[in-house]
GUTILUM-33089 format. One record per residue (C-alpha): x, z, y; residue in one letter; residue number from 1. Coordinates in steps of 0.1 Angstrom, whole numbers, m for minus. Layout:
BEGIN
node X:X, Z:Z, Y:Y, tortor:A, pase:NUM
...
END
This chain:
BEGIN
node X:56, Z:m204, Y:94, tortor:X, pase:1
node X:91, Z:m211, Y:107, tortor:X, pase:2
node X:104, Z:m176, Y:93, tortor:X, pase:3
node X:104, Z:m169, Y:54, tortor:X, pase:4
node X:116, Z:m146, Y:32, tortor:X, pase:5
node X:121, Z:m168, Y:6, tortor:X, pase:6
node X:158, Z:m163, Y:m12, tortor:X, pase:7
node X:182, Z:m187, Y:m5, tortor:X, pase:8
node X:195, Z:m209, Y:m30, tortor:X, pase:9
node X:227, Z:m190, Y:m37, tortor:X, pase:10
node X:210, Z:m152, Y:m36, tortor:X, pase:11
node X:213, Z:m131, Y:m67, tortor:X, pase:12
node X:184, Z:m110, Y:m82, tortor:X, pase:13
node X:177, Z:m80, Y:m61, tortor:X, pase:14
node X:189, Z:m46, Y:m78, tortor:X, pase:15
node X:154, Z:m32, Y:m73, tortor:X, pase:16
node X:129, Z:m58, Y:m77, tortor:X, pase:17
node X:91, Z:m51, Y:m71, tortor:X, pase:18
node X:69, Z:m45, Y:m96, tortor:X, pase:19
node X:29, Z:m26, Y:m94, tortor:X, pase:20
node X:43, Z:8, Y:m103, tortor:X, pase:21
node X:69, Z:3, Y:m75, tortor:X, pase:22
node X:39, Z:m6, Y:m49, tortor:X, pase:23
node X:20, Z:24, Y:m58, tortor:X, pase:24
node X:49, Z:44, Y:m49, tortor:X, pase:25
node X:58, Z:29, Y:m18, tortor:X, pase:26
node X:22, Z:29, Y:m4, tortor:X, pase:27
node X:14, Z:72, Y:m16, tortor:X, pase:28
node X:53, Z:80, Y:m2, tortor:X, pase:29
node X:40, Z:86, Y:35, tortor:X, pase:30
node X:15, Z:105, Y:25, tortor:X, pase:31
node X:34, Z:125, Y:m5, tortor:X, pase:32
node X:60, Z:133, Y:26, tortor:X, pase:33
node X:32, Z:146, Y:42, tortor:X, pase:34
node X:14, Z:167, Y:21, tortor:X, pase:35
node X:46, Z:183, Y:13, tortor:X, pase:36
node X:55, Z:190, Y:50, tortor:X, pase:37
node X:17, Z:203, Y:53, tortor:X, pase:38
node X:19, Z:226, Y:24, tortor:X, pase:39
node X:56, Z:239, Y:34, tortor:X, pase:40
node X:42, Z:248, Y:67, tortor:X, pase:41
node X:10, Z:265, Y:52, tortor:X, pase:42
node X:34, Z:286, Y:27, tortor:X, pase:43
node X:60, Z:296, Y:56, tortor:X, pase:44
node X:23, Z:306, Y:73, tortor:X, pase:45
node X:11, Z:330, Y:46, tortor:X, pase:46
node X:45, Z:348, Y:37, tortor:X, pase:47
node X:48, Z:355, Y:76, tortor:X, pase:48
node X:11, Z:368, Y:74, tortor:X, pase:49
node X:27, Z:391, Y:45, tortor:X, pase:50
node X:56, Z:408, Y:69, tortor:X, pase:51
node X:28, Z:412, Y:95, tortor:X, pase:52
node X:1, Z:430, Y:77, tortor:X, pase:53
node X:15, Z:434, Y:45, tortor:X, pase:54
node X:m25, Z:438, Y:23, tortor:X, pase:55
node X:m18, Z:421, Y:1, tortor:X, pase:56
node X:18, Z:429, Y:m25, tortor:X, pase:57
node X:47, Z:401, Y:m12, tortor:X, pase:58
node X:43, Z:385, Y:m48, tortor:X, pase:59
node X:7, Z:381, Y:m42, tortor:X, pase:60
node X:17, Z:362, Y:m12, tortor:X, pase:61
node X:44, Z:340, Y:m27, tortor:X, pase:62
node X:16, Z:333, Y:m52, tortor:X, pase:63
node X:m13, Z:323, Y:m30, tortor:X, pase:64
node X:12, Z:304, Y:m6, tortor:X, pase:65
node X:26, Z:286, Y:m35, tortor:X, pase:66
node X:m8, Z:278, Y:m44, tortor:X, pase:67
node X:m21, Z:266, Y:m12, tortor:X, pase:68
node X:8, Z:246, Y:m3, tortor:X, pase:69
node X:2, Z:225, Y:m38, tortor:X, pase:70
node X:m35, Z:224, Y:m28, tortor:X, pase:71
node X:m28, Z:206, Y:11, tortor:X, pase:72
node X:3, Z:185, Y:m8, tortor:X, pase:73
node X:m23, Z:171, Y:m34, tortor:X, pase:74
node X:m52, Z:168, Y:m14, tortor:X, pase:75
node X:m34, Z:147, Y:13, tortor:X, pase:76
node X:m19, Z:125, Y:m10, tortor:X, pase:77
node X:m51, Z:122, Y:m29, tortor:X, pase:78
node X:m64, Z:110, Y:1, tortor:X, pase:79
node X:m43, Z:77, Y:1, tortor:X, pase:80
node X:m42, Z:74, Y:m36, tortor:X, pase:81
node X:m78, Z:50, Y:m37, tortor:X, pase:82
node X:m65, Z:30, Y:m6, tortor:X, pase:83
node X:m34, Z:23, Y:m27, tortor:X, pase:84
node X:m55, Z:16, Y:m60, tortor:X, pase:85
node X:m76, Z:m10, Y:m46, tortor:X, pase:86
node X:m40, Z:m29, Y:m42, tortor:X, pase:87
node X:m38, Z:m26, Y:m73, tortor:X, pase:88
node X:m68, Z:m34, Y:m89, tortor:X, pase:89
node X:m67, Z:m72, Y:m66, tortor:X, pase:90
node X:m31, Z:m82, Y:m81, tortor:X, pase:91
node X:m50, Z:m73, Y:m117, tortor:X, pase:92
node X:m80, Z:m93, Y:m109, tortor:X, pase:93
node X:m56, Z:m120, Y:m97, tortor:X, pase:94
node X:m33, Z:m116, Y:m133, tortor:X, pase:95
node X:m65, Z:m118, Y:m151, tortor:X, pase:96
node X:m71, Z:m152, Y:m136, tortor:X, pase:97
node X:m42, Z:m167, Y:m135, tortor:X, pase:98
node X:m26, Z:m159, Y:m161, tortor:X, pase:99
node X:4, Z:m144, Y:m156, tortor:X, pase:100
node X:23, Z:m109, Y:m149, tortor:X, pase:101
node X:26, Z:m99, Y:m114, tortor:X, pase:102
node X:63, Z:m82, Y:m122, tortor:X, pase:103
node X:71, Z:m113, Y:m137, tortor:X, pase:104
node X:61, Z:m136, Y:m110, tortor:X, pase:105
node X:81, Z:m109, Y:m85, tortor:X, pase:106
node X:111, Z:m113, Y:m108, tortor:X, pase:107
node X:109, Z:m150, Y:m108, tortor:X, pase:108
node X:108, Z:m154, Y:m72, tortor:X, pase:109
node X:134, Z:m126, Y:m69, tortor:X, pase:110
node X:115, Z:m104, Y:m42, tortor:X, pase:111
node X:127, Z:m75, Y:m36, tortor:X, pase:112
node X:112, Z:m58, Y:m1, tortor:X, pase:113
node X:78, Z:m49, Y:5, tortor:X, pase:114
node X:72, Z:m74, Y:36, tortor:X, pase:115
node X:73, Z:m106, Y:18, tortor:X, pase:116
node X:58, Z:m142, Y:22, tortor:X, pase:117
node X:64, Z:m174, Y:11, tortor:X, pase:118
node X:37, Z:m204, Y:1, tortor:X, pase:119
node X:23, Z:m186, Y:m27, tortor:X, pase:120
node X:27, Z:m150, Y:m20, tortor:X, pase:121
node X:21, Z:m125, Y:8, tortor:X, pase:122
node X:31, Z:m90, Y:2, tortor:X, pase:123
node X:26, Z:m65, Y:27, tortor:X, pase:124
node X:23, Z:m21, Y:23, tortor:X, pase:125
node X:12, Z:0, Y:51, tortor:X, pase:126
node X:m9, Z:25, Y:59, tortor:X, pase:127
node X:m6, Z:33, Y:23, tortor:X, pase:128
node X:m29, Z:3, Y:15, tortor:X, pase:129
node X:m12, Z:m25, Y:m8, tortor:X, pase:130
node X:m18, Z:m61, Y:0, tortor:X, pase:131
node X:m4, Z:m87, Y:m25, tortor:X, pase:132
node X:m24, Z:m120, Y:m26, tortor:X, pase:133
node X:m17, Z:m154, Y:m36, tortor:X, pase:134
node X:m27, Z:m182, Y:m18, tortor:X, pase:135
node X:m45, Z:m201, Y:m46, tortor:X, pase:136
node X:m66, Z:m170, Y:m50, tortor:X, pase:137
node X:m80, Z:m174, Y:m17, tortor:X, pase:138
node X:m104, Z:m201, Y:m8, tortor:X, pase:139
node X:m115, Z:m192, Y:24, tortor:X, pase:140
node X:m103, Z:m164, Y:53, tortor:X, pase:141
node X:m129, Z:m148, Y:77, tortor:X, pase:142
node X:m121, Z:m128, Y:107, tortor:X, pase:143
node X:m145, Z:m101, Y:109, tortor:X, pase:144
node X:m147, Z:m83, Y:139, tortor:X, pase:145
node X:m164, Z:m53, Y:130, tortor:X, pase:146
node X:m129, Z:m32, Y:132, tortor:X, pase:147
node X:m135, Z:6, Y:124, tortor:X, pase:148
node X:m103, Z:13, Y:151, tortor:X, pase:149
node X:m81, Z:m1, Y:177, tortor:X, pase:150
node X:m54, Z:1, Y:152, tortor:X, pase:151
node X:m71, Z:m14, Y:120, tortor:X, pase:152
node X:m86, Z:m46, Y:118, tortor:X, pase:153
node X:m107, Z:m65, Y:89, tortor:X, pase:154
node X:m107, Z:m96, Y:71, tortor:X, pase:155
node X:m133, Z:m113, Y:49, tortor:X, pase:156
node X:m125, Z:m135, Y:19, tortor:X, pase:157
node X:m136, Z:m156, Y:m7, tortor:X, pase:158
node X:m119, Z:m159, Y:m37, tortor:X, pase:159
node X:m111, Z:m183, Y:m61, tortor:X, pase:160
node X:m133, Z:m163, Y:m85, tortor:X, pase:161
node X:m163, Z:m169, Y:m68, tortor:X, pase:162
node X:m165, Z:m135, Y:m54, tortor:X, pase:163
node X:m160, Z:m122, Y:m17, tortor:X, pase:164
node X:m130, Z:m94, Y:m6, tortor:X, pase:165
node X:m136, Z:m79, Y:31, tortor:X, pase:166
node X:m94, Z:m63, Y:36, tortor:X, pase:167
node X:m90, Z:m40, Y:62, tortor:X, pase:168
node X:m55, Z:m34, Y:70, tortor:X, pase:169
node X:m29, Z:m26, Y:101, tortor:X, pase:170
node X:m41, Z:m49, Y:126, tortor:X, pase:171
node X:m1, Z:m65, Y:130, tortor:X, pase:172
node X:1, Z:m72, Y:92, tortor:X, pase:173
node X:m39, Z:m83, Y:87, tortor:X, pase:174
node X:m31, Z:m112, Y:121, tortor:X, pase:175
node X:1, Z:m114, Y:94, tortor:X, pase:176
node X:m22, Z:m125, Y:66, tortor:X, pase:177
node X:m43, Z:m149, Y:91, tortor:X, pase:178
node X:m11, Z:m166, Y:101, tortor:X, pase:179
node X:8, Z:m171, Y:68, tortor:X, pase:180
node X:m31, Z:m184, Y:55, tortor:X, pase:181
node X:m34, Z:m210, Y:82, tortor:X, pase:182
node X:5, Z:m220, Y:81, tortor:X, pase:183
node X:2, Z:m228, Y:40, tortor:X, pase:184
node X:m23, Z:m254, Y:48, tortor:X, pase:185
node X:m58, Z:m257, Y:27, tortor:X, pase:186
node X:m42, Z:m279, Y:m3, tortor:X, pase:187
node X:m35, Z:m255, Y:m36, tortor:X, pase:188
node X:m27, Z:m266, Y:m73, tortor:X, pase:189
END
């Protein structure tokens, strides 16, 4: 690929660096914004339904409000939370067989932002979905064309471990993935 993100020789340590806790929060932030939003709206909802028809005691309404906007903020966010696990769980599966810390390897190379490749790592969070893979962990990209929207698009792996990974992700950052795959060449340590 002619464009990296690699740092430059003379580049210091960013003040943030990424680390799996970080990822999590990045990918569940849209939705978190959401939810709140969602569950302020549902509260203002309910209190107005008090000054209207009043049944119930205005404390009663606070209450229930209060309630339901936690309800819509957790359930939207709860929605996102497995999408952002999977992430996750593929960086642990790939520290389990490699051997190494996946904060420490981000320290090491000094990354700091979410959209980051280089020969042996492409990092990527949207659509609160969390894709960090390194390239020796992957031993063979498949495009699948089965895409569940116009928007989304899949991929199909095999792994280093023997075992197989179908990604679905943004369709921009998955044609991301394909690009940075072919562009690293099929040679790895």
């Amino acid at each position: 690929m002619s464009k990296r993100n690699e740092p430059s020789s003379g580049s210091r340590i960013p003040t943030c660096p990424i680390t799996k806790r970080r990822l999590l929060i990045l990918a569940i932030k849209p939705m978190v914004i959401v939810g709140a939003v969602s569950g302020s709206l549902i509260f203002t909802l309910i209190v107005a339904l008090y000054f209207r028809y009043g049944v119930l005691t205005f404390y009663e309404h606070i209450l229930i409000g209060f309630i339901s906007a936690l309800f819509i903020c957790f359930f939207i966010t709860g929605l996102c939370f497995p999408l952002a696990i999977k992430g996750i769980s593929i960086i642990n599966k790939q520290e389990a067989f490699f051997g190494f810390r996946f904060d420490d390897e981000m320290k090491r190379k000094q990354v700091g932002n979410i959209d980051f490749m280089c020969e042996e790592w492409f990092l990527d969070v949207n659509l609160c979905r969390i894709i960090a893979l390194n390239r020796r962990y992957i031993r063979e990209l498949i495009a699948n064309k089965n895409a569940p929207s116009p928007k989304l698009a899949k991929v199909d792996m095999v792994l280093s471990d023997g075992s197989t990974l179908t990604l679905t992700g943004a369709r921009y950052t998955i044609k991301k993935l394909e690009l940075w795959y072919e562009s690293t060449g099929t040679d790895r340590d």
